[in-house]
MIZAZA-786515 format. One record per atom (N, C-alpha, C): residue number from 1; chain; residue in one letter; x, y, z. Coordinates in steps of 0.001 Angstrom, whole numbers, padded with zeros to 6 digits, always signed. Last residue first. Layout:
BEGIN
PT     k   c   r         x         y         z
PT   NUM   A   A         X         Y         Z
...
//
This chain:
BEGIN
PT     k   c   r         x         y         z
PT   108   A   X   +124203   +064128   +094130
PT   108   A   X   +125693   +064000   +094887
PT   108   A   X   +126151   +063906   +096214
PT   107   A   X   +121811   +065736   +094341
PT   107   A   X   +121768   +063798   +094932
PT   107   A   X   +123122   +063409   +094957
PT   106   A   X   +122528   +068168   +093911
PT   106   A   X   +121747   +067636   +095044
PT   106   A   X   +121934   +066164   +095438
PT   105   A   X   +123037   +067756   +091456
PT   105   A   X   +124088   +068044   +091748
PT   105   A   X   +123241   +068041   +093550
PT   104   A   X   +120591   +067234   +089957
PT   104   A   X   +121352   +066231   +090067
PT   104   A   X   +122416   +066404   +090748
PT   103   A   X   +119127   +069198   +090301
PT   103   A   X   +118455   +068278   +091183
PT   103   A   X   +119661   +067354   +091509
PT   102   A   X   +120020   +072563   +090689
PT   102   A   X   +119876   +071317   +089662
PT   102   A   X   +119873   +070347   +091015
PT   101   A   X   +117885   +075061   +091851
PT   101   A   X   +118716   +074038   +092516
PT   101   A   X   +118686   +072433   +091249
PT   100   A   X   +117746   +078235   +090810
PT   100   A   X   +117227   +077053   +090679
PT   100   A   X   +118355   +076076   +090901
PT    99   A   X   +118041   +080952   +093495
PT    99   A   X   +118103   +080376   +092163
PT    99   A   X   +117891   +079117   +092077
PT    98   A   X   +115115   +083431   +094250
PT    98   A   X   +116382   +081871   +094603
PT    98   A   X   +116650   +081155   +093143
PT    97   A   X   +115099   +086625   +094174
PT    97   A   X   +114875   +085600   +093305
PT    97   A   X   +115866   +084345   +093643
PT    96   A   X   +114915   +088758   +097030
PT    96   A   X   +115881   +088249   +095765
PT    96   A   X   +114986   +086597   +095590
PT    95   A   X   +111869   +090681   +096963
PT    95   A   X   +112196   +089602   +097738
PT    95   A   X   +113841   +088967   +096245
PT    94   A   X   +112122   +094275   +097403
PT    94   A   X   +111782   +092791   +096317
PT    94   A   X   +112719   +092135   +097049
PT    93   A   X   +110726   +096685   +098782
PT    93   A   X   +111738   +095621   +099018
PT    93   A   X   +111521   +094334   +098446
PT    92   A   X   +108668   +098086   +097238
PT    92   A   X   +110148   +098780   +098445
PT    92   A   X   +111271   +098009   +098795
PT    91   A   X   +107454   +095891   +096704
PT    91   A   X   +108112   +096800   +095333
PT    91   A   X   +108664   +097808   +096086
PT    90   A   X   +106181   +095414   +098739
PT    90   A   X   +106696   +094414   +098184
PT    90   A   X   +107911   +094747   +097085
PT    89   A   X   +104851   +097688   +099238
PT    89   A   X   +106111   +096820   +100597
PT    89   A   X   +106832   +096198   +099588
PT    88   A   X   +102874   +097377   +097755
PT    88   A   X   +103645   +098650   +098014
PT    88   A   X   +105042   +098573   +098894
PT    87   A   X   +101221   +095260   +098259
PT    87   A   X   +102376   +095229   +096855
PT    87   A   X   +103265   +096419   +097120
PT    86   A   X   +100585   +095859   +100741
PT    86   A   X   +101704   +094620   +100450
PT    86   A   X   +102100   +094905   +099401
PT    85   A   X   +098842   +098008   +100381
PT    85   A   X   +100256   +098328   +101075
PT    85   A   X   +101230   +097189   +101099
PT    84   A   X   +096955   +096834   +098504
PT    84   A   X   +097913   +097818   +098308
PT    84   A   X   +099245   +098366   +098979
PT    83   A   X   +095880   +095294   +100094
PT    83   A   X   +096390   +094741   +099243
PT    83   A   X   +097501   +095815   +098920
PT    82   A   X   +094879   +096667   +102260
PT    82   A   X   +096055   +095524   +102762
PT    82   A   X   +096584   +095359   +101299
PT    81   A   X   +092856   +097738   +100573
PT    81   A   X   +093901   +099062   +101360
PT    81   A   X   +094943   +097728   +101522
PT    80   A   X   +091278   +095859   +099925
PT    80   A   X   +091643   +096745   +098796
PT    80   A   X   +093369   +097523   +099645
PT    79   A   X   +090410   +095299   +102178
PT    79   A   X   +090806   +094440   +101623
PT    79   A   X   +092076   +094807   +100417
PT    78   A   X   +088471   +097116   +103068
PT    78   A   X   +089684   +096905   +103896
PT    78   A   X   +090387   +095978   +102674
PT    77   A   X   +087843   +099312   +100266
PT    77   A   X   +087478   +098284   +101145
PT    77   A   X   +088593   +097784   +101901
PT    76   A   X   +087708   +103307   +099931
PT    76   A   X   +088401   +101623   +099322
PT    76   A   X   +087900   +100969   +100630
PT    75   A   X   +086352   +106009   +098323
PT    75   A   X   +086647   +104846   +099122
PT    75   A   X   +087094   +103533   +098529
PT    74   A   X   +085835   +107192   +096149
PT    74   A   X   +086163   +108125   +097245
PT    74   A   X   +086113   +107108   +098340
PT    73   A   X   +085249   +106452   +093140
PT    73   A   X   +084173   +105999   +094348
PT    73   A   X   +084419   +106501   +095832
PT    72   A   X   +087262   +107220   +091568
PT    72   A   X   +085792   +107280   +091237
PT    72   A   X   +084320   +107387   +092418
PT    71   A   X   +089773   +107035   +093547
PT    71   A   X   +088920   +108188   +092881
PT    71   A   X   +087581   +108586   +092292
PT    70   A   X   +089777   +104918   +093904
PT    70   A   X   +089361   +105797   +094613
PT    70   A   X   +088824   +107010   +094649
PT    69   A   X   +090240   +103513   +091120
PT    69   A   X   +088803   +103139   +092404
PT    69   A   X   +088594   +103914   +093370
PT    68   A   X   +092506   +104755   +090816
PT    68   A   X   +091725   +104650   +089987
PT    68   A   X   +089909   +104907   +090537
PT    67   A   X   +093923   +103368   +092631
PT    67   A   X   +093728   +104550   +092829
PT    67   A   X   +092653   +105210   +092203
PT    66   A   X   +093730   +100469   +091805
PT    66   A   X   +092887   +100884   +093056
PT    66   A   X   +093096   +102869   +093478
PT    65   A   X   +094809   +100939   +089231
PT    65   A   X   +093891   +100458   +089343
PT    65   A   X   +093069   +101240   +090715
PT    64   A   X   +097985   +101286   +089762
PT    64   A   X   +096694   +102548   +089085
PT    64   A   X   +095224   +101915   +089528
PT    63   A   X   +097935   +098868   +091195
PT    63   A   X   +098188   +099952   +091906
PT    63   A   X   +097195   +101465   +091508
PT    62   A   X   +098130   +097408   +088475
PT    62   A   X   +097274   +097179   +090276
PT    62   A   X   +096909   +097913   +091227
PT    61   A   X   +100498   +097988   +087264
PT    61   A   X   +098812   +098279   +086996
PT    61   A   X   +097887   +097902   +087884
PT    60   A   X   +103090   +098882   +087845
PT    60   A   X   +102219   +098097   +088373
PT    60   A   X   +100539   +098647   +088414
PT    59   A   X   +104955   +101717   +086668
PT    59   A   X   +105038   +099654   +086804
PT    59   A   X   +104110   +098865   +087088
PT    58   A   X   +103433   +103551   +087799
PT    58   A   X   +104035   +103215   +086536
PT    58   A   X   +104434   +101818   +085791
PT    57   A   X   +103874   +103670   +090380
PT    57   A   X   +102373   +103681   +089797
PT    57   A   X   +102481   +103048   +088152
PT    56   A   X   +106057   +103831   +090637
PT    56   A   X   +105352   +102514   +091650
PT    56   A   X   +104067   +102251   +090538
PT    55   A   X   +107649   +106014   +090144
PT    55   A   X   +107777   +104903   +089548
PT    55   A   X   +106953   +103662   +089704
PT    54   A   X   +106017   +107942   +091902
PT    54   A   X   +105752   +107807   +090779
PT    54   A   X   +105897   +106664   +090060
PT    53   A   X   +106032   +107025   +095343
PT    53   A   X   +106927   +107025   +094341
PT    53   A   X   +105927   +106674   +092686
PT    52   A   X   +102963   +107800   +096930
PT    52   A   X   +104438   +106415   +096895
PT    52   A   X   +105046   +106945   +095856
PT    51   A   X   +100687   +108470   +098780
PT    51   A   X   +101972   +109124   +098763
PT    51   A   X   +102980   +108449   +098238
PT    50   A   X   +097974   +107350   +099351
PT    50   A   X   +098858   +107126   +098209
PT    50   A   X   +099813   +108255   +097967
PT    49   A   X   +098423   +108111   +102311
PT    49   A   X   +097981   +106784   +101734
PT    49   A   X   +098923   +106794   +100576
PT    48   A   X   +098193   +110580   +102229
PT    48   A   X   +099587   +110396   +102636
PT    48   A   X   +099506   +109160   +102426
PT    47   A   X   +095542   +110450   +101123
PT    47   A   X   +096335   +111573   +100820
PT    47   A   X   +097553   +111218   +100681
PT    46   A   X   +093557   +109685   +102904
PT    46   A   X   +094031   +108760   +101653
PT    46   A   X   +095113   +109611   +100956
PT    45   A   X   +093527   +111431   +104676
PT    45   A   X   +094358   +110028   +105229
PT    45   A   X   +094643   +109298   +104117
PT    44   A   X   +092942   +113648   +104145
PT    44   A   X   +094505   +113704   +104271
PT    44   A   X   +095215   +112294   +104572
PT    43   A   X   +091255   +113585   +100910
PT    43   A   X   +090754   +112936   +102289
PT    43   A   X   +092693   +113294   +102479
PT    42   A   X   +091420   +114718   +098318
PT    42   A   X   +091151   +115901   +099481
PT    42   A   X   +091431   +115120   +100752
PT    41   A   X   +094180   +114777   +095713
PT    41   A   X   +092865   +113851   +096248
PT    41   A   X   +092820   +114380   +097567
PT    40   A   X   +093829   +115412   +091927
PT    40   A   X   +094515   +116003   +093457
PT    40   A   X   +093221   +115021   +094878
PT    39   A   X   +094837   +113487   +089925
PT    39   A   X   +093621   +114315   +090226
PT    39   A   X   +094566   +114496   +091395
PT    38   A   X   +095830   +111165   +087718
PT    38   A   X   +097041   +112704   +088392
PT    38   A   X   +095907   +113618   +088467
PT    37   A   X   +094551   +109179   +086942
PT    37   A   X   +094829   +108550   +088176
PT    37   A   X   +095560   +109698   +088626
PT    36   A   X   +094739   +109579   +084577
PT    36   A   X   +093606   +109658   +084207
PT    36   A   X   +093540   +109771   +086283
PT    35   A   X   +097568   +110379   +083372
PT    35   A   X   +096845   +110855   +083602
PT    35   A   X   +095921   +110947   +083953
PT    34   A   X   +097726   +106892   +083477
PT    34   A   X   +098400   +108065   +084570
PT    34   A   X   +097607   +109406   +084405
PT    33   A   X   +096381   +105948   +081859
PT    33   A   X   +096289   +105703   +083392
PT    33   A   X   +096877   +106330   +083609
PT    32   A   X   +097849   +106888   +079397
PT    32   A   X   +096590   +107098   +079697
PT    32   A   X   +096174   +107429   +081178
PT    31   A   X   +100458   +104901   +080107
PT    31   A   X   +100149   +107435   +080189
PT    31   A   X   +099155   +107736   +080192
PT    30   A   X   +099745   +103021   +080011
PT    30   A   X   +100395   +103438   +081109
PT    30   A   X   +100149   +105045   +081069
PT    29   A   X   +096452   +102430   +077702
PT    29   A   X   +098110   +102133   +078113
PT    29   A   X   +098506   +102869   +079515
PT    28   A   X   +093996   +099886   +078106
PT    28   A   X   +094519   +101328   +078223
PT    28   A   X   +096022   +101414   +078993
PT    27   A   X   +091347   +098397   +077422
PT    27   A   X   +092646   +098097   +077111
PT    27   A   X   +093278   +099538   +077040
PT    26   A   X   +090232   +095980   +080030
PT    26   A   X   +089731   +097600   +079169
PT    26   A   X   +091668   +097722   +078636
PT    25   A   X   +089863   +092556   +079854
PT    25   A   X   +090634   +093951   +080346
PT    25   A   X   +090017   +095367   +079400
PT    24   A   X   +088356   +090684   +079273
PT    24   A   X   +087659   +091608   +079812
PT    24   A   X   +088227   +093075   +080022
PT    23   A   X   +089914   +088614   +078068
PT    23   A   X   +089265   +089826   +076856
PT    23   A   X   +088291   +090181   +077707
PT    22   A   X   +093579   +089084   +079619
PT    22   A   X   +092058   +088817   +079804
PT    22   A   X   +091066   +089753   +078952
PT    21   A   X   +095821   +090516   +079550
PT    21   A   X   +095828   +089416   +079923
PT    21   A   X   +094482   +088599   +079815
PT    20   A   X   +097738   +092106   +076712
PT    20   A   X   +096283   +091539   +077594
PT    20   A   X   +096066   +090487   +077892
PT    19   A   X   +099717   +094878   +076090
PT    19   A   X   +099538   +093768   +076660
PT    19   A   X   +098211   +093680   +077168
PT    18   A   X   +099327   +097500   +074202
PT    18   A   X   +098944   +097610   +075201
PT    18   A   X   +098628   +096152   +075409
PT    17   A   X   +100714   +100263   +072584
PT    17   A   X   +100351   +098823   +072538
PT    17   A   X   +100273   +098659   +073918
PT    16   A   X   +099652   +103540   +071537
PT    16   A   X   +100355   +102629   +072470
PT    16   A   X   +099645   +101298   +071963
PT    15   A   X   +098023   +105058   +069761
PT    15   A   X   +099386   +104611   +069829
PT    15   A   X   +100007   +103458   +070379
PT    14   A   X   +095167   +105679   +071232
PT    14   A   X   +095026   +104696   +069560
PT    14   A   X   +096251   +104613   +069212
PT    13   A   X   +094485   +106508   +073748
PT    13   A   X   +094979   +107428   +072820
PT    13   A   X   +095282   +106607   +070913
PT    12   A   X   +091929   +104644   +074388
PT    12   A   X   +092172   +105682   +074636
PT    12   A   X   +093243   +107231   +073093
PT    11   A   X   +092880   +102356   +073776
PT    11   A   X   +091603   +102590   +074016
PT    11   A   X   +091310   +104304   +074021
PT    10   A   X   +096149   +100925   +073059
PT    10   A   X   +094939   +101784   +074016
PT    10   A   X   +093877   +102098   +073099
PT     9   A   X   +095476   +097868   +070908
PT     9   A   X   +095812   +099509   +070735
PT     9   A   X   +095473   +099821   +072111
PT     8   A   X   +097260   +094962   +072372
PT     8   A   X   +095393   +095807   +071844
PT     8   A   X   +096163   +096805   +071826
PT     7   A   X   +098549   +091330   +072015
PT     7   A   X   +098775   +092920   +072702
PT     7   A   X   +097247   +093935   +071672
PT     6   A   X   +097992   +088632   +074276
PT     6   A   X   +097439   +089290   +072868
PT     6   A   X   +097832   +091047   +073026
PT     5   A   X   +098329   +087446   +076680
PT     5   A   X   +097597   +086615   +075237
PT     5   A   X   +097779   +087389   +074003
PT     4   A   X   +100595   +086755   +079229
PT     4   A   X   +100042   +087246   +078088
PT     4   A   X   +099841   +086808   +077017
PT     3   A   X   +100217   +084015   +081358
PT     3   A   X   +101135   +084869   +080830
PT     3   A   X   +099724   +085999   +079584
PT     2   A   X   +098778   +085109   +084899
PT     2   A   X   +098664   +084316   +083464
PT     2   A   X   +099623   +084744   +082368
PT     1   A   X   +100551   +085118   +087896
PT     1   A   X   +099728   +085733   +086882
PT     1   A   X   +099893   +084955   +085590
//
């Protein structure tokens, strides 16, 4: 991901600061999205779908995002669903970080 350009008020509540990566992003903080993403949702398969740990949603704006999308639109694309259950895997089990190999102690 790109680093960050520029932090924006939310959009929303006019407190929060709110990192941006892109001057397309809508600029809305984490409590916004949360409330906006804490609807009760009827399908039982998207139900136990997004069953994940609060903290998940909280950290990773990717995540609000496609819930976000479900909610509006009461479906997701196959694409959408794989994505979500890899980052959802991914943030169950973070891969450890390798550490950096000095080059020069290599050519010893």
């Amino acid at each position: 991901m790109a680093g960050p350009k520029f932090k924006q008020k939310c959009a929303i509540c006019k407190d929060n600061m709110v990192i941006m990566f892109s001057r397309r992003q809508f600029p809305i903080c984490s409590d916004c999205h949360m409330k906006q993403i804490d609807k009760p949702i009827n399908d039982p398969k998207f139900k136990k779908f997004f069953d994940i740990p609060i903290e998940f949603y909280e950290q990773n704006s990717f995540l609000r995002n496609i819930k976000q999308s479900y909610i509006r639109f009461e479906n997701l694309s196959e694409k959408q669903i794989e994505a979500f259950k890899k980052t959802v895997e991914d943030m169950k089990n973070p891969k450890p970080k390798e550490e950096p190999t000095d080059k020069k102690t290599e050519e010893k």
